[in-house]
N, C-alpha and C positions, 0 to 999 in steps of 0.2 A: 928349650928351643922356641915357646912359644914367643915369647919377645923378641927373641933374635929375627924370626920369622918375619915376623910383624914389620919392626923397622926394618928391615932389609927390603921388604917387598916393595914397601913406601916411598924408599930413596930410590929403587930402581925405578919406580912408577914415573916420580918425578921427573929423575931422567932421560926418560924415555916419551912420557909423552908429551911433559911443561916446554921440556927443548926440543922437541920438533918444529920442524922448515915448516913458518905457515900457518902455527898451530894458533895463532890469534885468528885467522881465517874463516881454520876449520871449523874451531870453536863454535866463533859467530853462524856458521853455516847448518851447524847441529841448534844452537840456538832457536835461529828463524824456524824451527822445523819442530820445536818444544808440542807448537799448538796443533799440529797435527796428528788427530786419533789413532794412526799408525804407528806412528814414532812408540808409542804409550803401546800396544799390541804386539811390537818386536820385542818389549822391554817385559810383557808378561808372558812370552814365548819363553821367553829365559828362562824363567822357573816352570814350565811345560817340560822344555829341555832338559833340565838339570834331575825332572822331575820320576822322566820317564827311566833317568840313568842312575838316579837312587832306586828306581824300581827293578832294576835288572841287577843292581848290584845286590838287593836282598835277594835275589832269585837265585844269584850266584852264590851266596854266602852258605844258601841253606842247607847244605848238606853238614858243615860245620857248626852252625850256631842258627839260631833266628833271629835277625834281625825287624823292629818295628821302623816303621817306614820315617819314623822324624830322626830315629839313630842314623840310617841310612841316607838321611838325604844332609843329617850334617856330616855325616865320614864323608862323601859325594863334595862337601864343599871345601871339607878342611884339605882334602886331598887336591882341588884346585890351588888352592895356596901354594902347597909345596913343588907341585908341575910347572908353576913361574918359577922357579928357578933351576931347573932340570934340565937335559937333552929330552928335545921331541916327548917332554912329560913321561917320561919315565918316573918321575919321584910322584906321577900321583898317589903309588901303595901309600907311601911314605906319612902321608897326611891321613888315610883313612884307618892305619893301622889303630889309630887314638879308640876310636869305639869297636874294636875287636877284643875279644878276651885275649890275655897274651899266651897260652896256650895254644889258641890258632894261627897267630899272625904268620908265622913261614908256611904253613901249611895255605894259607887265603893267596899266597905269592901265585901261586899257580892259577888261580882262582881269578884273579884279576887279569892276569895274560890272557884267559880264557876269553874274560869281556870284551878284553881289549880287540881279541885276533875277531869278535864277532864284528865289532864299530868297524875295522880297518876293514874286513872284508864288500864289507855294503858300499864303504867310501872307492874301494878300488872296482867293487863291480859295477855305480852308477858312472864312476869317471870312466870308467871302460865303455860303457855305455854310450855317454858322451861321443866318445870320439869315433865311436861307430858312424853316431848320430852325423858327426861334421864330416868325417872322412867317405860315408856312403850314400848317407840319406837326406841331409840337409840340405846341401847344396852350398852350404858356407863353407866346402871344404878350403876352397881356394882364397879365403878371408882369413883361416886359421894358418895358412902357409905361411903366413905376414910373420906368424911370432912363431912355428914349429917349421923345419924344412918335410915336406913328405919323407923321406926318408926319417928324419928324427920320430915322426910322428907315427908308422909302421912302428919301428922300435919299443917306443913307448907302451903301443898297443899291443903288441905279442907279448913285452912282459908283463906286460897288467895281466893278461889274460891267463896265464902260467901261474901269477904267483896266486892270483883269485882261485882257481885250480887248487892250486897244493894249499893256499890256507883254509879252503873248504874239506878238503880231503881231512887235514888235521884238526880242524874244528869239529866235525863230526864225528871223528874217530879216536878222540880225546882217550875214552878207557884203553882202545886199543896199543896207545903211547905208553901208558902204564905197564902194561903187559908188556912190551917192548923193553923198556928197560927194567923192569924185573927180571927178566933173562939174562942183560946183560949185567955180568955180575961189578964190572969195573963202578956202573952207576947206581948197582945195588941200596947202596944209601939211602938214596934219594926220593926212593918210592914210598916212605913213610909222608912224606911232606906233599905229593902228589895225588894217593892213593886214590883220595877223593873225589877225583876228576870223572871215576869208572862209577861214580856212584849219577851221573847226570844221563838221563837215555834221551832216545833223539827227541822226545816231544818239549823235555825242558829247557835243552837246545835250541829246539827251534822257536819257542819261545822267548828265548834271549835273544836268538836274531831278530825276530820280528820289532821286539821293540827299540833294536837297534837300526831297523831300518826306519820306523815312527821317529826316531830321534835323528836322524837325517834327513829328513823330509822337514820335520821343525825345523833345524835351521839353514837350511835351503830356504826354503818359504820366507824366516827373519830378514835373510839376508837381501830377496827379493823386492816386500816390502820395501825395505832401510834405501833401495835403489831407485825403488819410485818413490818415495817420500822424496827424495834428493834430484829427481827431477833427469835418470840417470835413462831413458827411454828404449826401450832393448825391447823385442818383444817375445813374449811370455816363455814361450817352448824354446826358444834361444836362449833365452837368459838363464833358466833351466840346467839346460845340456853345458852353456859355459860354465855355472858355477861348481857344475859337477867336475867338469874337467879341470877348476881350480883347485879344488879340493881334492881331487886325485894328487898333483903335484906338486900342494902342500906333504901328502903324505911321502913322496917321497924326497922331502927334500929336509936335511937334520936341520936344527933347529933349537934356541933357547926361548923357553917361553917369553921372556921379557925382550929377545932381539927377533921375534914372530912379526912384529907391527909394521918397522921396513919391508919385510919380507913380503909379507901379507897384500901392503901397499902395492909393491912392484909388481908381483905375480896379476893381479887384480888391474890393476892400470894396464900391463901389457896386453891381458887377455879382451877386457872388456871396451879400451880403445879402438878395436876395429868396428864395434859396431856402436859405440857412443862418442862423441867428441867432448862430453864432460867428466873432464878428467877430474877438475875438484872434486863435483861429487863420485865420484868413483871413488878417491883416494876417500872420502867421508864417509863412506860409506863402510871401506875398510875401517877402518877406524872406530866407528861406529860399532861395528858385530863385535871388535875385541877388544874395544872397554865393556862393549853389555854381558857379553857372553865369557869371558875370560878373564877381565879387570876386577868388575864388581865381584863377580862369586869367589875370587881370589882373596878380596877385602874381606866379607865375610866370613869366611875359610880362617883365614889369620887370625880374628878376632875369635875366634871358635876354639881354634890353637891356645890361643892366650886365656881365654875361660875354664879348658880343659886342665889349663898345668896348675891353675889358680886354686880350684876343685881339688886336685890331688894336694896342693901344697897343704893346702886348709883343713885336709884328711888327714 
């Protein structure tokens, strides 16, 4: 698969970002912005980013194996590879399965949800957050009405709330799941491949949050940056609260890694139009976070793919 991988990612890349509306524009607009120390600072956020999420993925792994931190941060990248082409990256397992022993790999399945439900919960409790912030305390509630009706935007807010709730409830209560269906005998199977979940108590838990909330604070902050580098003028505790709220409703909205970019674009133009009138660099700025953040470690990734199968072949 590692070739396949490879050119597949490459042709869609092309696709998706050579033929975009503009894209001579935007280019040029990333361009003029090469010589600014910032630009250069979102781009070493990346591997900050990536960095702290190889860190949590060895922390998750540990009960099955140990991982050393460069294994880990290539599983971390080769799994980016395969999430471009996945729903809402679901196929990240897919890619970091490569550096697990294959004795663990269905049993790590659980293992990575685990990560996963820790990342999703921080992103749903800062957008939750958010719209605290807009609906109670900001005073730009009535700026945010523009793109959410009050009503829509209650809605939103009660389920964020609920489900931040219950993925707490079960992220901390991980062993307790196990024990759960150990009882029930219909899923009696399935507890061999999960078991390990009862082996995490709350301090290594909350350790994997914490550095999953470090890892969204990085790229909030990238994103920030890439928005004043672009000339994109919001001020600070607003731009903030929006991007949280953006990335709230990236989360819940499915999604193909590779069809992310329109997506990303819209969601981002919609929200940060009310209180910027530049909308190029807005869309650049989208743009911007998911070639650095998503594109490149994706290339990476694939080439890592294609090393690995090379490895084995040659073995």
């Amino acid at each position: 698969m590692g070739p396949v991988v490879f050119i597949l990612l490459c042709w869609i890349l092309y696709k998706k970002v050579y033929l975009q509306p503009d894209f001579d524009l935007r280019w040029q607009h990333i361009k003029d912005s090469v010589h600014n120390p910032l630009l250069w600072l979102v781009v070493l956020l990346m591997l900050v980013n990536w960095a702290l999420e190889s860190r949590k993925w060895q922390l998750l792994m540990a009960p099955l194996e140990k991982l050393s931190f460069l294994t880990a941060f290539k599983s971390v990248l080769a799994g980016c590879s395969i999430t471009m082409l996945t729903p809402n990256r679901i196929g990240e397992y897919g890619g970091r399965i490569l550096y697990i022993n294959e004795n663990n790999r269905l049993k790590a399945i659980s293992h990575t949800i685990l990560g996963s439900m820790s990342q999703l919960f921080v992103t749903l409790l800062m957008g939750t957050a958010g719209l605290v912030y807009f609906r109670f305390i900001g005073g730009q509630g009535k700026m945010l009405n523009i793109i959410l009706s009050p009503f829509l935007l209650n809605i939103l807010l009660y389920i964020s709330v609920l489900v931040c709730i219950g993925l707490l409830l079960l992220y901390l209560r991980a062993g307790f799941l196990v024990t759960l269906i150990n009882r029930a005998g219909v899923f009696k199977k399935l507890v061999k491949y999960i078991e390990h979940l009862s082996d995490f108590n709350r301090k290594q838990l909350l350790r994997i949050l914490f550095l999953s909330i470090f890892r969204y604070l990085v790229f909030i902050l990238q994103y920030m940056l890439l928005l004043h580098v672009l000339q994109v003028n919001i001020h600070p505790v607003v731009c903030f609260w929006l991007l949280a709220v953006y990335y709230l409703l990236l989360a819940f909205t499915p999604t193909i890694g590779f069809t992310e970019l329109p997506i990303r674009a819209a969601a981002s133009v919609q929200l940060l139009q009310v209180f910027s009138a530049n909308i190029l660099g807005i869309e650049v700025a989208s743009f911007g976070i998911w070639l650095i953040n998503l594109v490149l470690p994706a290339i990476i990734g694939s080439i890592l793919i294609l090393k690995v199968k090379i490895i084995k072949e040659n073995d």
